[in-house]
TORTORKOL-321141 format. One record per residue: x negated, y, z negated of N, C-alpha, C, O in turn; residue in one letter; residue number from 1. Coordinates in Angstrom, 1 decimal. Layout:
N
+--------+--------+--------+--------+--------+--------+--------+--------+--------+--------+--------+--------+--------+------+
:     nu :     nv :     nw :    cau :    cav :    caw :     cu :     cv :     cw :     ou :     ov :     ow : kolmar : kegu :
+--------+--------+--------+--------+--------+--------+--------+--------+--------+--------+--------+--------+--------+------+
:      X :      Y :      Z :      X :      Y :      Z :      X :      Y :      Z :      X :      Y :      Z :      A :  NUM :
...
+--------+--------+--------+--------+--------+--------+--------+--------+--------+--------+--------+--------+--------+------+
// end
This chain:
90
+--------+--------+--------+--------+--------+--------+--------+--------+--------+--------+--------+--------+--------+------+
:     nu :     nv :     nw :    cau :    cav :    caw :     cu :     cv :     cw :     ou :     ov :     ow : kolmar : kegu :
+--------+--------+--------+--------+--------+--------+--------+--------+--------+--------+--------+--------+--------+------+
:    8.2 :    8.4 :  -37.8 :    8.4 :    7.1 :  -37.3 :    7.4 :    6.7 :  -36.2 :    7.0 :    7.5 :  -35.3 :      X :    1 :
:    7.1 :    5.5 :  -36.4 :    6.0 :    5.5 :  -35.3 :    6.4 :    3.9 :  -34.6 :    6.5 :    2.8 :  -35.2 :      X :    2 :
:    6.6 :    4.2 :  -33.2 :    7.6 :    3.3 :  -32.3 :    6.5 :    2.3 :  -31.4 :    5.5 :    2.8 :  -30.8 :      X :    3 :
:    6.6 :    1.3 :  -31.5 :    5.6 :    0.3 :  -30.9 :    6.2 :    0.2 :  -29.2 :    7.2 :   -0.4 :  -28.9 :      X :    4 :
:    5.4 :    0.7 :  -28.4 :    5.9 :    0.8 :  -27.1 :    4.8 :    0.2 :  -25.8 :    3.6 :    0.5 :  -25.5 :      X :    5 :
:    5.8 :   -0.6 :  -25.3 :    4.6 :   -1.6 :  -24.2 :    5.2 :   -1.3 :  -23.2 :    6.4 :   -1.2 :  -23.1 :      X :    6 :
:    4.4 :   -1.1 :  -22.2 :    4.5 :   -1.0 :  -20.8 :    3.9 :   -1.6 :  -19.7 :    2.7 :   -1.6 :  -19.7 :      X :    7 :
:    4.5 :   -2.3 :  -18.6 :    4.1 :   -3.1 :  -17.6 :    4.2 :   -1.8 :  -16.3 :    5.0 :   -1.0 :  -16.0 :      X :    8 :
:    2.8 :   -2.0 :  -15.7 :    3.5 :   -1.3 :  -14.3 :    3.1 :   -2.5 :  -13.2 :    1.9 :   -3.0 :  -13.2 :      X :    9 :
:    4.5 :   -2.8 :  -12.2 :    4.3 :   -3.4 :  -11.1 :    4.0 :   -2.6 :  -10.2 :    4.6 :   -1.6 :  -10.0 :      X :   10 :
:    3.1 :   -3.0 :   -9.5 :    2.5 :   -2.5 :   -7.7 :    2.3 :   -3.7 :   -6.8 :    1.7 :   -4.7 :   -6.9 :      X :   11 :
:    3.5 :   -2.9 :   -5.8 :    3.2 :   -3.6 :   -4.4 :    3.1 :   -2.9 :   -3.5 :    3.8 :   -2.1 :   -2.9 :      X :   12 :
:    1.3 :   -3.5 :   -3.2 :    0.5 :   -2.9 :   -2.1 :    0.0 :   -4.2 :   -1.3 :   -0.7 :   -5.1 :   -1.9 :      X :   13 :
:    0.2 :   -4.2 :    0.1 :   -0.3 :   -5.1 :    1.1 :   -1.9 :   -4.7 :    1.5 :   -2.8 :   -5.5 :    1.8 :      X :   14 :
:   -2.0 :   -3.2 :    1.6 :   -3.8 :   -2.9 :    1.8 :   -4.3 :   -3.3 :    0.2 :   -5.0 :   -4.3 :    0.0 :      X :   15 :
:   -3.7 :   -2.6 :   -0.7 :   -4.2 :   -2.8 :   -2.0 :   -4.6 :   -1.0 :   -2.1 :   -4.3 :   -0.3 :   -3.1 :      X :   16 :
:   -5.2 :   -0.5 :   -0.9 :   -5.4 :    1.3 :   -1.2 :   -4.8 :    2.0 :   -0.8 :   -5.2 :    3.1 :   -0.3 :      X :   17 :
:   -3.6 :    1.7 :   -1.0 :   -2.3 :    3.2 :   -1.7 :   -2.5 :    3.9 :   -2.0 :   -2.6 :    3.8 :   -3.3 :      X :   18 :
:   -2.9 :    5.4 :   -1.7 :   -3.8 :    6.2 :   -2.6 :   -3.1 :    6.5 :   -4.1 :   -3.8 :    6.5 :   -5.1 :      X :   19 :
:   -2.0 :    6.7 :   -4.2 :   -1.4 :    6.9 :   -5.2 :   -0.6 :    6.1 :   -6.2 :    0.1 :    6.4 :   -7.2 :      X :   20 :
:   -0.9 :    4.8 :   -5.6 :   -0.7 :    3.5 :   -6.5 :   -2.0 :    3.0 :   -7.2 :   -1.9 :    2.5 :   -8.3 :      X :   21 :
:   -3.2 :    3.2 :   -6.6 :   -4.7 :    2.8 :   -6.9 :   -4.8 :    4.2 :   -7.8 :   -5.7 :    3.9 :   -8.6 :      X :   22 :
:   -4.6 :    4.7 :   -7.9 :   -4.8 :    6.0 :   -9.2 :   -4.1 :    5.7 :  -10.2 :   -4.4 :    5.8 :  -11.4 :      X :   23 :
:   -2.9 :    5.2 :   -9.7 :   -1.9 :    4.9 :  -11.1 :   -2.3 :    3.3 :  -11.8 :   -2.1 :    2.8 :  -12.9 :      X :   24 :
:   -2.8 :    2.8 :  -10.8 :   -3.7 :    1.5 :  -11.8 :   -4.9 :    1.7 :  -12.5 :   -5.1 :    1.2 :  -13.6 :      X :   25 :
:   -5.9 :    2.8 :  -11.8 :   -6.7 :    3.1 :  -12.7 :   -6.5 :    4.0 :  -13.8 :   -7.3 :    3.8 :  -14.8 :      X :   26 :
:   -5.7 :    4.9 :  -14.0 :   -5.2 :    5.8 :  -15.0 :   -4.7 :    5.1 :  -15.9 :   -4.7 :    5.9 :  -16.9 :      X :   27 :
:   -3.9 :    3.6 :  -16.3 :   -3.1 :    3.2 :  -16.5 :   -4.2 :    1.9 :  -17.5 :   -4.3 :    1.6 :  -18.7 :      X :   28 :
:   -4.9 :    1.6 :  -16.5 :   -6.2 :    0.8 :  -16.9 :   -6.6 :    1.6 :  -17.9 :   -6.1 :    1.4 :  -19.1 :      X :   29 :
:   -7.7 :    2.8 :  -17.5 :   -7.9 :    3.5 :  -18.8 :   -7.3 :    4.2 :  -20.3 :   -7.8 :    4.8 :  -21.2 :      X :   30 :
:   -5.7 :    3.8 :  -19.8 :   -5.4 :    3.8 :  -21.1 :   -4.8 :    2.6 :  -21.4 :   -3.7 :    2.5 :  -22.0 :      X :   31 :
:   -5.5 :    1.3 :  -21.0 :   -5.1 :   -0.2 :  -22.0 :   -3.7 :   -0.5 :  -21.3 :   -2.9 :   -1.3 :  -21.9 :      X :   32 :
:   -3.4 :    0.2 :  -20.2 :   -1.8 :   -0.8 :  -19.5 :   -2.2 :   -2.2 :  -19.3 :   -3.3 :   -2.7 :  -19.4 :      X :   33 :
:   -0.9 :   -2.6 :  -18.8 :   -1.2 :   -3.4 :  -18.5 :   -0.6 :   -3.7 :  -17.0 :    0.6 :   -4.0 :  -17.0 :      X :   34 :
:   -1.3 :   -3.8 :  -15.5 :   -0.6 :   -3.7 :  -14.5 :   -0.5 :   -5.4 :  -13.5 :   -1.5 :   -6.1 :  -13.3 :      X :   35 :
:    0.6 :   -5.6 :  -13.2 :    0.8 :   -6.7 :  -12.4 :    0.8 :   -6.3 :  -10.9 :    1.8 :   -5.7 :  -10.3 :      X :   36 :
:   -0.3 :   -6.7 :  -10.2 :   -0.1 :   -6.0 :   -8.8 :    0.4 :   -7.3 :   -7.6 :    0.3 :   -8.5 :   -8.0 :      X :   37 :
:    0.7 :   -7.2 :   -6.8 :    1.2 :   -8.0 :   -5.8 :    0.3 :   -7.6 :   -4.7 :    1.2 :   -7.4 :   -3.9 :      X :   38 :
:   -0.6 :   -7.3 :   -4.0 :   -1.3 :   -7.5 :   -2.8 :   -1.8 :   -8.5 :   -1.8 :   -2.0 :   -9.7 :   -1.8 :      X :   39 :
:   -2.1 :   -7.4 :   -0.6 :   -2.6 :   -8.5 :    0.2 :   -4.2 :   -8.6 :    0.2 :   -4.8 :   -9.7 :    0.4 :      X :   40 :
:   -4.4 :   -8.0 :    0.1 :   -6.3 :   -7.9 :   -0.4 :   -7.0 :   -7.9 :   -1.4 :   -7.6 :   -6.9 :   -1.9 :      X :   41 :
:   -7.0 :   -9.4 :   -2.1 :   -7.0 :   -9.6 :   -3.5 :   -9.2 :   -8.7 :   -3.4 :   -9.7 :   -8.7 :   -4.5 :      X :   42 :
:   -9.8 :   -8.3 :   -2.8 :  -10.7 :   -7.4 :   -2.9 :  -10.7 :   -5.9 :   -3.1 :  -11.7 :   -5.2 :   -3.5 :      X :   43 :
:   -9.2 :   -5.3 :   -2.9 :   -8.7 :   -4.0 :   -3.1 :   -9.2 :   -3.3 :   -4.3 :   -9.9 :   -3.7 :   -5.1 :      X :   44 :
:   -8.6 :   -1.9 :   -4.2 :   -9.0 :   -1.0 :   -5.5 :   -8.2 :   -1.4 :   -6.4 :   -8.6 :   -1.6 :   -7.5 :      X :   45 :
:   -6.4 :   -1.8 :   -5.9 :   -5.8 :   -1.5 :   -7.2 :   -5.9 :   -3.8 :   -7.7 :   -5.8 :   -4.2 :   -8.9 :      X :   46 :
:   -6.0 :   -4.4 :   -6.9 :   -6.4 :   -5.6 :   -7.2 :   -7.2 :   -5.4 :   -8.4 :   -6.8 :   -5.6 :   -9.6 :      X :   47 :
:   -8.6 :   -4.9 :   -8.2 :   -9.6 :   -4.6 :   -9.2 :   -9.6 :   -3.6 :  -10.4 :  -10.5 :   -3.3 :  -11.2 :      X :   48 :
:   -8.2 :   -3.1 :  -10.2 :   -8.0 :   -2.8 :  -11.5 :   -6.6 :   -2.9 :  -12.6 :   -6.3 :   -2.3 :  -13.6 :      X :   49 :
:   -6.2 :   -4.3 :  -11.6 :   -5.0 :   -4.5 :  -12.6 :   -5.1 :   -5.9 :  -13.5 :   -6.0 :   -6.8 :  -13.4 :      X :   50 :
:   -4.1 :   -5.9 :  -14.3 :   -5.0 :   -7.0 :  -15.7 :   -4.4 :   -8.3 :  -14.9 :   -5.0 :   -9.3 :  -15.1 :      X :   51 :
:   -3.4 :   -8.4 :  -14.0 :   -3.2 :   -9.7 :  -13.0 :   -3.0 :   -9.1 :  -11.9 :   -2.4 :   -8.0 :  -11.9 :      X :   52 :
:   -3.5 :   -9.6 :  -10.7 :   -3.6 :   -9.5 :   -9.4 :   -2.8 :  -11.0 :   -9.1 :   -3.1 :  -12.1 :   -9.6 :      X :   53 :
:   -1.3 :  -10.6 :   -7.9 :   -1.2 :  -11.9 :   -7.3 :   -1.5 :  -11.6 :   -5.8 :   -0.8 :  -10.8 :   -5.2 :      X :   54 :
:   -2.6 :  -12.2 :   -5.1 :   -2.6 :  -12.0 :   -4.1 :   -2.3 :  -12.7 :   -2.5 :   -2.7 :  -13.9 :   -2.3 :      X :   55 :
:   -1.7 :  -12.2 :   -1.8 :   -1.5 :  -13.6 :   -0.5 :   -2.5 :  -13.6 :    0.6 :   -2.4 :  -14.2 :    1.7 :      X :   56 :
:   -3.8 :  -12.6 :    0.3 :   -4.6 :  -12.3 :    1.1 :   -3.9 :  -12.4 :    2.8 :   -4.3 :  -13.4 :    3.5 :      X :   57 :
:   -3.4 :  -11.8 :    3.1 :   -2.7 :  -11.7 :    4.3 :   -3.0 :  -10.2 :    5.3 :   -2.6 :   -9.8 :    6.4 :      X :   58 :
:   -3.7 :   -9.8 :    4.2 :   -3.7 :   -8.4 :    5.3 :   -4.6 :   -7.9 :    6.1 :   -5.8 :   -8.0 :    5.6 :      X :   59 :
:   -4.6 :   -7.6 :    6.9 :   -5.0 :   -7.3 :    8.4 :   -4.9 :   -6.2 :    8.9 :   -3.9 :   -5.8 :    9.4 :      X :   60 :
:   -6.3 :   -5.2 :    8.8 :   -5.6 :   -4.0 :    9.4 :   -5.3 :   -3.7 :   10.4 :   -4.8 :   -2.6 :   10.6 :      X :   61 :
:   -5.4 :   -4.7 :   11.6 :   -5.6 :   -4.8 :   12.9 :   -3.8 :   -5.2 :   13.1 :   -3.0 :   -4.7 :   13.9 :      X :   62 :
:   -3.5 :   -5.9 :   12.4 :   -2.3 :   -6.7 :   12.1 :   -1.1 :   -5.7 :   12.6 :   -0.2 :   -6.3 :   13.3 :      X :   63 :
:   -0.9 :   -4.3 :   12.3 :    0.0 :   -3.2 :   12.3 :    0.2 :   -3.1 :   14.0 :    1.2 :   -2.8 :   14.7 :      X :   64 :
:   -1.3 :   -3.5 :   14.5 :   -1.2 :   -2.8 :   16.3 :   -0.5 :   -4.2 :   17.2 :   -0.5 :   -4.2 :   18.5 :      X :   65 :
:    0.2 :   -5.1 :   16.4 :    0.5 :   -5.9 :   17.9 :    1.7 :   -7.1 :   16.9 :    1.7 :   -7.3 :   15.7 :      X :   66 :
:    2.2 :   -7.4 :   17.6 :    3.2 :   -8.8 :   17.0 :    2.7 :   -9.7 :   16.3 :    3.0 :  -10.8 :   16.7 :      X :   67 :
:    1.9 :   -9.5 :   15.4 :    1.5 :  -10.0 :   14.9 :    2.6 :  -10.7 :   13.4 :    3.3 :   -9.8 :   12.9 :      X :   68 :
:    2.6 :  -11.4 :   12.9 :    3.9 :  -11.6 :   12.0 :    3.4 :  -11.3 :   10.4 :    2.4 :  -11.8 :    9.9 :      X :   69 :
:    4.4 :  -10.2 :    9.8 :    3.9 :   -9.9 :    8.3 :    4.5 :  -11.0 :    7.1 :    5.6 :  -11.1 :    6.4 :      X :   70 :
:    3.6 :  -11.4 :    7.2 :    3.9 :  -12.4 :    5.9 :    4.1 :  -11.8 :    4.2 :    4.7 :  -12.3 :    3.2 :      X :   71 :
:    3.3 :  -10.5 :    4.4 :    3.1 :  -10.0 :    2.9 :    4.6 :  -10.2 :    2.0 :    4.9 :  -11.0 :    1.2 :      X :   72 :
:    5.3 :   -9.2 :    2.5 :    6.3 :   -9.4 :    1.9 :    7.1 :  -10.5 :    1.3 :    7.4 :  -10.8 :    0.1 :      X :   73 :
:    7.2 :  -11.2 :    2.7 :    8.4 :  -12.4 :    2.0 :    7.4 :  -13.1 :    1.1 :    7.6 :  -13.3 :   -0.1 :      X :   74 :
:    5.9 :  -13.7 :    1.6 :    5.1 :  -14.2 :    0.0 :    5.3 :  -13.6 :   -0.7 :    5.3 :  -14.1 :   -1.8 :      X :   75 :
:    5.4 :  -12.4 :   -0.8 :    5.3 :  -11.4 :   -2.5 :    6.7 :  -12.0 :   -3.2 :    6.8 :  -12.5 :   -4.3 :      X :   76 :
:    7.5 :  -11.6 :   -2.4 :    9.0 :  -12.2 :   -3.5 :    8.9 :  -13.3 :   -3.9 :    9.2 :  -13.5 :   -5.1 :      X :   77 :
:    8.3 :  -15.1 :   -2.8 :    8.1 :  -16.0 :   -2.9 :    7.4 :  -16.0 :   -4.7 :    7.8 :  -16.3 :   -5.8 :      X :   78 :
:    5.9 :  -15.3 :   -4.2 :    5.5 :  -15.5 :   -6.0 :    6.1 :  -15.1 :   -6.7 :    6.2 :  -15.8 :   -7.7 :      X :   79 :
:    7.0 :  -13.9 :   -6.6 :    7.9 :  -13.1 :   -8.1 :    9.2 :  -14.0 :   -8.5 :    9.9 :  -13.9 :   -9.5 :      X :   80 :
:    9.1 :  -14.7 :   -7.2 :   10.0 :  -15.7 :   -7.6 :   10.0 :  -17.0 :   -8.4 :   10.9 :  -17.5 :   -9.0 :      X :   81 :
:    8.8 :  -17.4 :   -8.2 :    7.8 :  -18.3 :   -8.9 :    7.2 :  -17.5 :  -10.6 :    7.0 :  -18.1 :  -11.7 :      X :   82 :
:    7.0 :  -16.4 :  -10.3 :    6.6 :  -16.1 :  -11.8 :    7.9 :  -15.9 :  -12.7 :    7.8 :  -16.2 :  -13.8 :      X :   83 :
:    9.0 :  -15.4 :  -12.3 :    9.9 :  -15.3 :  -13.0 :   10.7 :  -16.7 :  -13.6 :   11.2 :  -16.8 :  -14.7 :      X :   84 :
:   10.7 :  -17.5 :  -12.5 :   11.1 :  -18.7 :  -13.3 :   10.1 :  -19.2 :  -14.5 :   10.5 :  -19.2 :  -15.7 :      X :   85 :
:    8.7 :  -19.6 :  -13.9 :    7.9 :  -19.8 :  -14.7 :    8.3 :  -19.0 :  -16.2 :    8.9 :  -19.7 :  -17.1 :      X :   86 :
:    8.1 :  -17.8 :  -16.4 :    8.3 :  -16.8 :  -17.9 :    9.7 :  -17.7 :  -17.8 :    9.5 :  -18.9 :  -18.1 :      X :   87 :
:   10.8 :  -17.4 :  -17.5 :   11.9 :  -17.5 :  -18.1 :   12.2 :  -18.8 :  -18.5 :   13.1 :  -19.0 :  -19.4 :      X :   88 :
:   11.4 :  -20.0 :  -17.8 :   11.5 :  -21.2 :  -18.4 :   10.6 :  -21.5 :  -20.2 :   10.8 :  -22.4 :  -20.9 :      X :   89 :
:    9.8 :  -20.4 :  -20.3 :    9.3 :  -20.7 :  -21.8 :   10.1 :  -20.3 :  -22.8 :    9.8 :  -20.5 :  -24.0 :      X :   90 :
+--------+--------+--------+--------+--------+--------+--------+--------+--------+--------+--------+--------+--------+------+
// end
């Protein structure tokens, strides 16, 4: 029996270089996945290697050292929240 099997992998990365999320997009890449990433540095490794990048370009590495306010997150749900209606409306 031969079973037709698809796979999505989501990543949420605010640098985008997770070391071990940026491996699993390239590994993932080279075998024809297909990855949806959520970042803040639509320039990142795993940005550049997923088949959609949503990005809020928000991140700041400087950002971590002071009160500075993290936006990444709540935009990230904001879009997932937007892309899921979108799909579910077709």
């Amino acid at each position: 029996l031969h079973k037709l099997f698809y796979s999505l992998v989501i990543v949420i990365s605010n640098s985008g270089e997770t070391k071990r999320l940026a491996k699993l997009c390239i590994q993932a890449k080279k075998n024809n996945g297909d990855i949806l990433s959520f970042v803040g540095n639509s320039n990142s490794t795993i940005a550049k290697n997923s088949s959609l990048a949503i990005s809020s370009d928000t991140f700041n590495p400087s950002s971590f050292d002071s009160h500075y306010p993290q936006l990444f997150f709540g935009l990230t749900l904001i879009d997932f929240e937007l892309l899921m209606s979108y799909f579910l409306s077709k």
